[in-house]
C-alpha positions in Angstrom: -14.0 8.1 4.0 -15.7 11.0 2.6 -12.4 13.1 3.1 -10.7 11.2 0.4 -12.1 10.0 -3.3 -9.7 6.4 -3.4 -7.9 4.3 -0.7 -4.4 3.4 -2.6 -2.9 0.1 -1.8 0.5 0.0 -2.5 3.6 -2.0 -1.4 6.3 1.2 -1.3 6.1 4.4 -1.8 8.1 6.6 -3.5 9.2 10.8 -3.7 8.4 10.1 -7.6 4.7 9.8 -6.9 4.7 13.5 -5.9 4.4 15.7 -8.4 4.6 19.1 -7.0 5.9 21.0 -3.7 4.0 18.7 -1.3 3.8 18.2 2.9 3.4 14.0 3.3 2.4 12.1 6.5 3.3 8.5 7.7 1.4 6.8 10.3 2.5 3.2 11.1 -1.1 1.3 11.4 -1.9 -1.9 12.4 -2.9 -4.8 10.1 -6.7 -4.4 11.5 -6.7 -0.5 11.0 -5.3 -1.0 7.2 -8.1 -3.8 7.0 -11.1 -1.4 8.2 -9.6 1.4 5.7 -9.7 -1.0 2.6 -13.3 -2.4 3.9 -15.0 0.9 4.1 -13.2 2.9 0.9 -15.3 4.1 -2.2 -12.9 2.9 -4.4 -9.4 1.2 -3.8 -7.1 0.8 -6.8 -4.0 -1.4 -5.9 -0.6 -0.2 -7.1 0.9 -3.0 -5.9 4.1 -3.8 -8.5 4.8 -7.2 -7.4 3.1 -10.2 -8.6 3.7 -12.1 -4.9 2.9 -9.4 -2.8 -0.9 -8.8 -4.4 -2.2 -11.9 -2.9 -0.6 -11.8 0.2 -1.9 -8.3 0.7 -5.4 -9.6 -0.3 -5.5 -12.6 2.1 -4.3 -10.1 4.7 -6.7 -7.3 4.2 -9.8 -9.3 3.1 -10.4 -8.0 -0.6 -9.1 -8.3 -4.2 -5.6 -6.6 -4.0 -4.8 -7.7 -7.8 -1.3 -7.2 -9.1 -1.0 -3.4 -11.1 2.6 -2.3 -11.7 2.3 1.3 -13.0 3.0 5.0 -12.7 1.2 6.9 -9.8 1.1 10.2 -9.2 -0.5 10.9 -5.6 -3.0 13.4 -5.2 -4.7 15.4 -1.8 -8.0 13.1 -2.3 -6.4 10.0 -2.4 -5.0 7.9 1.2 -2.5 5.4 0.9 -1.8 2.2 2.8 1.6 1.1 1.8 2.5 -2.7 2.9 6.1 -2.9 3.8 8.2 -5.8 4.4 9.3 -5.9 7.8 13.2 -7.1 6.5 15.7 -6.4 4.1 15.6 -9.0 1.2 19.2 -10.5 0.2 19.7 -8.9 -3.5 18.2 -10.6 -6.3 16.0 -12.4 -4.4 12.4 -13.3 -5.5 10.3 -14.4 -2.8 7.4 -17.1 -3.6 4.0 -16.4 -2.2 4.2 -19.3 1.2 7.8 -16.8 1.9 6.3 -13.8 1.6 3.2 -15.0 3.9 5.6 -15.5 6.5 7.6 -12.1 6.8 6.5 -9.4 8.9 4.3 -6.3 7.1 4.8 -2.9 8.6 1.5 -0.9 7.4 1.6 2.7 7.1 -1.3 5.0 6.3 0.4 8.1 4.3 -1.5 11.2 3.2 -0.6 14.5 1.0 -1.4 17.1 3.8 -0.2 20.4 1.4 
C-alpha cells in the first residue's frame, strides 16, 4: 500500500469529490480483494453517509467501518473502495440493517490516475 497514503471506504462515489481536471479508474473487485485492501491499509477513513450501510460494510470487510457523512475531496494518494448496492431501492425507502445484509454489494476499487 505504499503507493497510496489512505484506503477510502465509501458507499458511492461522486464527480463532486474531484476537485480539479482529473483521469478516474473503476475496477469491479471482489468482496475478498476489498477485504485484503482494508486489512493491509495505513490508514482507512470511512466516508460512508449512511448509518445502515457502516455496519454492514464492517461485518463484510472485517474492521470498524463507522458511520462519517461528510464532504470528500479525492486526492492521487488516496484509493477508494466504494460498496454499492447491487439494486435500485424503491424511492424513499430506508433499509434496516438485517435488509441491507441481504442485498448484493458490487465493490469497486477507483483511483485518481491524472
Amino acid at each position: 500500500m505504499a503507493k497510496y497514503k489512505k484506503v477510502v471506504v465509501a458507499n458511492a462515489w461522486s464527480i463532486n469529490m474531484l476537485s480539479k481536471k482529473s483521469l478516474v479508474s473503476f475496477e469491479p473487485i471482489t468482496t475478498d480483494e476489498a477485504k485484503e485492501i482494508v486489512r493491509n491499509a495505513d490508514e482507512v477513513l470511512s466516508i460512508v453517509g449512511h448509518r445502515g450501510t457502516a455496519p454492514v460494510f464492517s461485518q463484510l470487510l472485517g474492521v470498524d467501518i463507522e458511520y462519517n457523512r461528510v464532504i470528500y475531496k479525492m486526492e492521487k494518494t488516496d484509493l477508494m473502495i466504494v460498496g454499492v448496492l447491487g439494486t435500485r431501492l424503491p424511492e424513499g425507502k430506508i433499509l434496516t440493517k438485517e435488509e441491507l445484509a441481504n442485498l448484493p454489494i458490487q465493490w469497486w476499487k477507483v483511483e485518481q490516475l491524472v
